[in-house]
N, C-alpha and C positions, 0 to 999 in steps of 0.2 A: 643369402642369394636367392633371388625370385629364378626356378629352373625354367619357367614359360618365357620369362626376358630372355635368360640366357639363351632358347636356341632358339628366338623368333626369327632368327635370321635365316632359318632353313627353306631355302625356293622349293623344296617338294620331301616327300618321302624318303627313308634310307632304307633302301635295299640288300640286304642281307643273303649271304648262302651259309647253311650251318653244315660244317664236316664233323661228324662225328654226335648221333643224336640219343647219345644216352641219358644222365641223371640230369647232368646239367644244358645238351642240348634240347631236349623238351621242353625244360622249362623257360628256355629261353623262346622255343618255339609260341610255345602258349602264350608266352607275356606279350610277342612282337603283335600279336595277333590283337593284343588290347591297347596297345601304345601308339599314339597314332602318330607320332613323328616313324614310325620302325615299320618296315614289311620283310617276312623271312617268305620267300615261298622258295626257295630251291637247299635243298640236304641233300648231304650223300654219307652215306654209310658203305659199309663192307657190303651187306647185302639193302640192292636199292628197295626191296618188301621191307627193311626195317627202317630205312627213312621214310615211306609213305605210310607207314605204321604209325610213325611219328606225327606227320600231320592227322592224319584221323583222329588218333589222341586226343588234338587240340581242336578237334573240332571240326575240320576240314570233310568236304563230304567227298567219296571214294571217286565217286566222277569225275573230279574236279580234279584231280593229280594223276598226271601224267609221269608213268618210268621211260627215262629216257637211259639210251647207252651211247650214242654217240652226240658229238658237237651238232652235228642237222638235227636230228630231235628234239633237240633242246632249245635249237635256236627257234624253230617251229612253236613249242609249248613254249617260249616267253613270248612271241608274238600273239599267241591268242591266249594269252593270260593264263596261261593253265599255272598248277603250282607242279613241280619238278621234282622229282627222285632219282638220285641215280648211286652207281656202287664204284665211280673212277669222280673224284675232283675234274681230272684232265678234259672229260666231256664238256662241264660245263663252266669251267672256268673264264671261257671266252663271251658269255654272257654280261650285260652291262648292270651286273650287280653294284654296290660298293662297297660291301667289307663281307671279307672271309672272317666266318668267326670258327676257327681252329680247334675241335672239343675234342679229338679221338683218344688221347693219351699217349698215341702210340708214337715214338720218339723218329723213329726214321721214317716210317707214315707221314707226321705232324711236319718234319721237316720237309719233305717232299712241295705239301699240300701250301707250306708257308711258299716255299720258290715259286711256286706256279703263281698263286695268288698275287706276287710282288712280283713277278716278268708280265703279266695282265694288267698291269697299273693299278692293283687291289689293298685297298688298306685291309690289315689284319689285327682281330680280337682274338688276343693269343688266350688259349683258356689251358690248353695242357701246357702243365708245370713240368712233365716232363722233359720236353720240348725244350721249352723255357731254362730249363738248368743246366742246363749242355750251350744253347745258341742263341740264349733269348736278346744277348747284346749285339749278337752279330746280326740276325736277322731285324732290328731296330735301325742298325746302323746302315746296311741293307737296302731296308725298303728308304730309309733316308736319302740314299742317294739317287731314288727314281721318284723322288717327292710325293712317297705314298710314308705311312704311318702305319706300326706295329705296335699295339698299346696289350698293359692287361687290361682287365675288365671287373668292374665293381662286381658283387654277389663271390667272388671268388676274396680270399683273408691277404692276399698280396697289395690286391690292388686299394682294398679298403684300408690299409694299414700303410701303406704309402702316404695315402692321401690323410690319415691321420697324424704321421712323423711329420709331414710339408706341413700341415695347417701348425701342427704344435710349433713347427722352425719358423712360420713366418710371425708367430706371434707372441715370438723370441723364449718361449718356457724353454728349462734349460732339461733336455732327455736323458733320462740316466739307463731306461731301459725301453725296448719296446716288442711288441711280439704279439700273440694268439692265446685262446684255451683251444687243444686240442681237440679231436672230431669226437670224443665218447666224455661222460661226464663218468665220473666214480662218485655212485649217488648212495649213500651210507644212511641206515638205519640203526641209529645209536641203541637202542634198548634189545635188539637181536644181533648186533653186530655185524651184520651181512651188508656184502656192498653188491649192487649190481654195474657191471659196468656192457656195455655193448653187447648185450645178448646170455653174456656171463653172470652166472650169480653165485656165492660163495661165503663162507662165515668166514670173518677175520676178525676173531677178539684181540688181537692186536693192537687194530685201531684206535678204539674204541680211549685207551691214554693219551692218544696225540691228536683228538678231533680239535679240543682248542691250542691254539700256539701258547696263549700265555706270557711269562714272562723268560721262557726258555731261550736258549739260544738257537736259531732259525737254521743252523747247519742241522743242529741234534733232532730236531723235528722233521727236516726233510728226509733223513737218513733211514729214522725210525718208520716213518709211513712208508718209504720205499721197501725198504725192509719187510714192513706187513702184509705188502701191495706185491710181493714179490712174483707171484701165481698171474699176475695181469700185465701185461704189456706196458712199457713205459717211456719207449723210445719208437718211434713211428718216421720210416723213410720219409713219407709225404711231408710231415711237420720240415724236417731239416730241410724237404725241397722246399717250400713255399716259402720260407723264412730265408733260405738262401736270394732268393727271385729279390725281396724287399732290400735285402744288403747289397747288393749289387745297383739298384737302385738310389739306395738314399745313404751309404756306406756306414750305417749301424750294423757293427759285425757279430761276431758270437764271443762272448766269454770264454766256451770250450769247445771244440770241436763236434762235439754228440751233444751241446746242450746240458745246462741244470734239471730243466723240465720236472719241477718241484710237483708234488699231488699239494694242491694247495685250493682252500677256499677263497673265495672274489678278496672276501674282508682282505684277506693275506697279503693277496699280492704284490703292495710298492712296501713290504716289509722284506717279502723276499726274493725282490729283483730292486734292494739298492745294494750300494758299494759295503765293502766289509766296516767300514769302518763307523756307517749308519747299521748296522746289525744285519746285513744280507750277505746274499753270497756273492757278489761280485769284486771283478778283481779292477772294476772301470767302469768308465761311465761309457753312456751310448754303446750299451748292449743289446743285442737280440736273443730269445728266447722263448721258451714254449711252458707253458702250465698244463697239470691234469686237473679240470673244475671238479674240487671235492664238497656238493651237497649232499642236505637234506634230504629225501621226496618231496619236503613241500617248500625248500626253495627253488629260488628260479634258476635255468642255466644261465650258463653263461654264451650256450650257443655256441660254440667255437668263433667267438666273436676276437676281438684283437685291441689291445690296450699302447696307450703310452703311460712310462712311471715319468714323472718331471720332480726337481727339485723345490722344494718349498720354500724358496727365497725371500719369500714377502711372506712372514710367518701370521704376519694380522690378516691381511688378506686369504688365507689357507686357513686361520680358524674361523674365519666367515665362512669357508666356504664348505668347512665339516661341519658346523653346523647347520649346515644345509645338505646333509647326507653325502660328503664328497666322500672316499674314501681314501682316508690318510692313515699313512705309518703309523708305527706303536712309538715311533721315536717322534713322528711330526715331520721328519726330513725330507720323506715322498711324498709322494700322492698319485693317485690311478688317476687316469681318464683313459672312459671304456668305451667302446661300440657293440655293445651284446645279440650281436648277429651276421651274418652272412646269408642271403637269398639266392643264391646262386642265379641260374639265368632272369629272375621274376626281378632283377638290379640294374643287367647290365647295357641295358640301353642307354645309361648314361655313358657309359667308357664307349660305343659303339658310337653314339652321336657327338662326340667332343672329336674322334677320330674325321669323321666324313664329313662334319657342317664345321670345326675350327681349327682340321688339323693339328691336332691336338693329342700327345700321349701318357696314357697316366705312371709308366716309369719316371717322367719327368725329362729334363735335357742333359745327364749325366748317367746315362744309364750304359754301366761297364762292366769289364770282369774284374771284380773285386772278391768274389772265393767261386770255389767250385764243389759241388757235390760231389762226392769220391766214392768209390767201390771198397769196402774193407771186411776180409775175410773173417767170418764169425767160427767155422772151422776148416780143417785141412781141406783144398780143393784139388783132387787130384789134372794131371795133363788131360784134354778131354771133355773135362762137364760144360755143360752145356747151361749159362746163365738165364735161364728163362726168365721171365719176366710173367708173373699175374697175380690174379687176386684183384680184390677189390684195391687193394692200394699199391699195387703194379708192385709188387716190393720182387724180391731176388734171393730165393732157397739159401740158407745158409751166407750168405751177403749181406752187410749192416751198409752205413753211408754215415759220413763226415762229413763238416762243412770247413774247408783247409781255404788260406790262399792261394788264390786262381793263378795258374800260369800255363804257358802254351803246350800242344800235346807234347808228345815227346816218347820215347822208347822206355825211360826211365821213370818218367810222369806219373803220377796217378791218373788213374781212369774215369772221367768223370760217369757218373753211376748208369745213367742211363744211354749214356755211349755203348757200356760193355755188356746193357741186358740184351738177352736174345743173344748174345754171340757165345764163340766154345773160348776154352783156355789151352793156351798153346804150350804153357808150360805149368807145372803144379805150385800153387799158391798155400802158402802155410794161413794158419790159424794167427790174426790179428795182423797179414801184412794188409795192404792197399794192395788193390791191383792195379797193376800200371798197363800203360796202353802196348806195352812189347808182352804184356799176357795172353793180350788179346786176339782170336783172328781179325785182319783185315776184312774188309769187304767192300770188293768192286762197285763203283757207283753208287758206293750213299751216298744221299743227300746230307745224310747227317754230319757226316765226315768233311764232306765240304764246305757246308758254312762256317763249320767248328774253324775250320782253316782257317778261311775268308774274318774270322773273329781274330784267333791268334792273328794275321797280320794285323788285322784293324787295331789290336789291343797290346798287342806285343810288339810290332813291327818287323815279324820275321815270321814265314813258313816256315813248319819245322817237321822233323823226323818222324817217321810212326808209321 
């Protein structure tokens, strides 16, 4: 596809407000500035000095950006071209932007900032996943019915991996797995032993037996490096949320609830996400799944990039095409096809302009609740605590996350994860249960809470209890 065909059809520019201008609104800001179908000149952040911080960054000169607090300010500085700062969505939402692009993380924030944008007739670039795992069906379905559009957005691993599952389905290969390498590489140095992963560095002579698979059996290998790996994290909230976002989407679900998420090198891969009965760990085909990329130093990453495994049904065909460096099974059964990257916002003008020039969303036209993120105690939580929510990867003290069969809230329900961060526990939760939404305090006028609703009916056909 010629991308200049595809959107010569644009009558002008696409106008953009970014909420939320951290890792990945910057660099969205920055790209929109070089893209010339794209213009972002209005952010808002918590404090509006760090969204005009944001355009400075990008180049913008201080003159030129105006902090506005109210809707008359704002309507003012888009009349004389100024670019816009400000610290409430609510100010400037009334402006004739076309797409909210949603970055903040923050779940009953995100949700807030989504209603406003969709009662303003705003398409929205949903970029927090948090958001998205809790309500991303509902607020699609949503803004569906005021003929605006909620997409994800390419540079993020959901929406890239969508868009990789659809192409592989329409060009009928048959998916036995599909999924991510996780955000840190475990990059091993054979001859010291030492892996560094994310800041971490550490001897593991452990490994150093299980760097090749060989002719072993691929359960005994995953177990083993988990095993050596033990000291490094290897289950990551964010993984199960963003992989949940693509299930719900494209209905490749999980093998297990917490994931395989093998420490596995690129070679590995469609060895250890085929079915058992090709020598991998699955218990089915059209699985979803997460890897930890185990190099070299002086191989390449894999970027937290996102793969599909297909079956190798046309066996001549598939050794044409390892001899041409594809990467297939030790048995020939799979085969990888990769995308070894993610750009975060320096991508997503493509999900942003399919949205406002074709109406167009990159979940696709079946985008429902098919599982839910869940809340599950890692240990005793007594009556009282308080789920906080942060860190770099919004993760919840003592709190893990499943990815279960989605069904409506309920008193009895589990909690979807980011429904229950930030709130207290109404009553004490043991060590390994869920937490269900009668654990939870209520709270008056979320938005979160209501779209969740407005989803369960849409998706279940019943308001229900909680």
């Amino acid at each position: 596809m010629n991308f200049h065909s595809y959107y010569a059809g644009a009558k002008r520019v696409v106008e953009c407000c970014v909420i939320g201008t951290g890792g990945f609104g910057q660099t969205f800001i920055t790209q929109a500035i070089r893209a010339p179908l794209l213009a972002a000149r209005v952010a808002v952040d918590v404090d509006a000095e760090t969204a005009a911080k944001a355009f400075a960054n990008a180049g913008i000169a201080r003159r030129e950006i105006r902090i506005c607090r109210t809707t008359a300010e704002a309507a003012r500085a888009w009349a004389d071209g100024e670019t816009i700062a400000a610290s409430d969505f609510a100010a400037v939402a009334e402006l004739p932007f076309d797409v909210a692009v949603e970055a903040t993380g923050r779940p009953e924030a995100g949700a807030r900032h989504c209603r406003l944008a969709i009662a303003a007739g705003k398409h929205v670039a949903m970029v927090s996943k948090e958001v998205d795992s809790v309500v991303g069906p509902g607020l699609a379905r949503m803004a569906a019915d005021r003929g605006c559009v909620v997409t994800c957005v390419d540079g993020d691993q959901p929406s890239l991996l969508i868009n990789l599952v659809s192409w592989a389905e329409v060009l009928g290969l048959d998916i036995v797995a599909a999924g991510k390498a996780s955000e840190y590489d475990f990059v091993f140095d054979p001859p010291s032993g030492r892996i560094d992963s994310n800041g971490c560095a550490r001897e593991v002579p452990g490994l150093t037996p299980y760097w090749d698979l060989g002719d072993r059996d691929a359960t005994d290998v995953v177990s083993a490096r988990a095993a050596a790996l033990a000291a490094f994290p290897q289950r990551a909230v964010p993984d199960l949320c963003e992989l949940g976002i693509v299930a719900n989407a494209t209905g490749v679900m999980p093998d297990r609830p917490d994931f395989h998420a093998p420490v596995a090198r690129p070679i590995e891969v469609p060895t250890f996400f085929a079915e058992r009965g090709d020598g991998g760990l699955l218990g089915g085909g059209r699985r979803i799944d997460v890897f930890h990329c185990l190099r070299r130093p002086d191989e390449a990453s894999f970027a937290g990039g996102v793969f599909v495994v297909v079956r190798c049904n046309d066996r001549p065909s598939w050794d044409v095409l390892q001899q041409k460096g594809h990467v297939v099974s030790r048995t020939g059964a799979t085969a990888m096809l990769y995308l070894p990257r993610h750009i975060l916002g320096l991508e997503a003008a493509t999900s942003v302009l399919d949205a406002a020039i074709h109406r167009v969303s990159g979940y696709g036209a079946d985008y429902r609740s098919r599982v839910d993120l869940v809340a599950v105690a890692t240990a005793d939580l007594p009556a009282g605590t308080r789920l906080g929510m942060g860190g770099h990867h919004h993760d919840i003290a003592n709190v893990t996350a499943e990815l279960r069969p989605a069904c409506p809230l309920g008193s009895t329900a589990p909690s979807p994860f980011y429904l229950a961060a930030d709130r207290r526990l109404t009553r004490g939760v043991s060590k390994g249960e869920a937490i269900t939404q009668g654990d939870i305090e209520t709270e008056s006028g979320s938005h979160l809470m209501a779209v969740r609703r407005f989803q369960d009916a849409a998706f279940f056909g019943t308001a229900v209890d909680g």
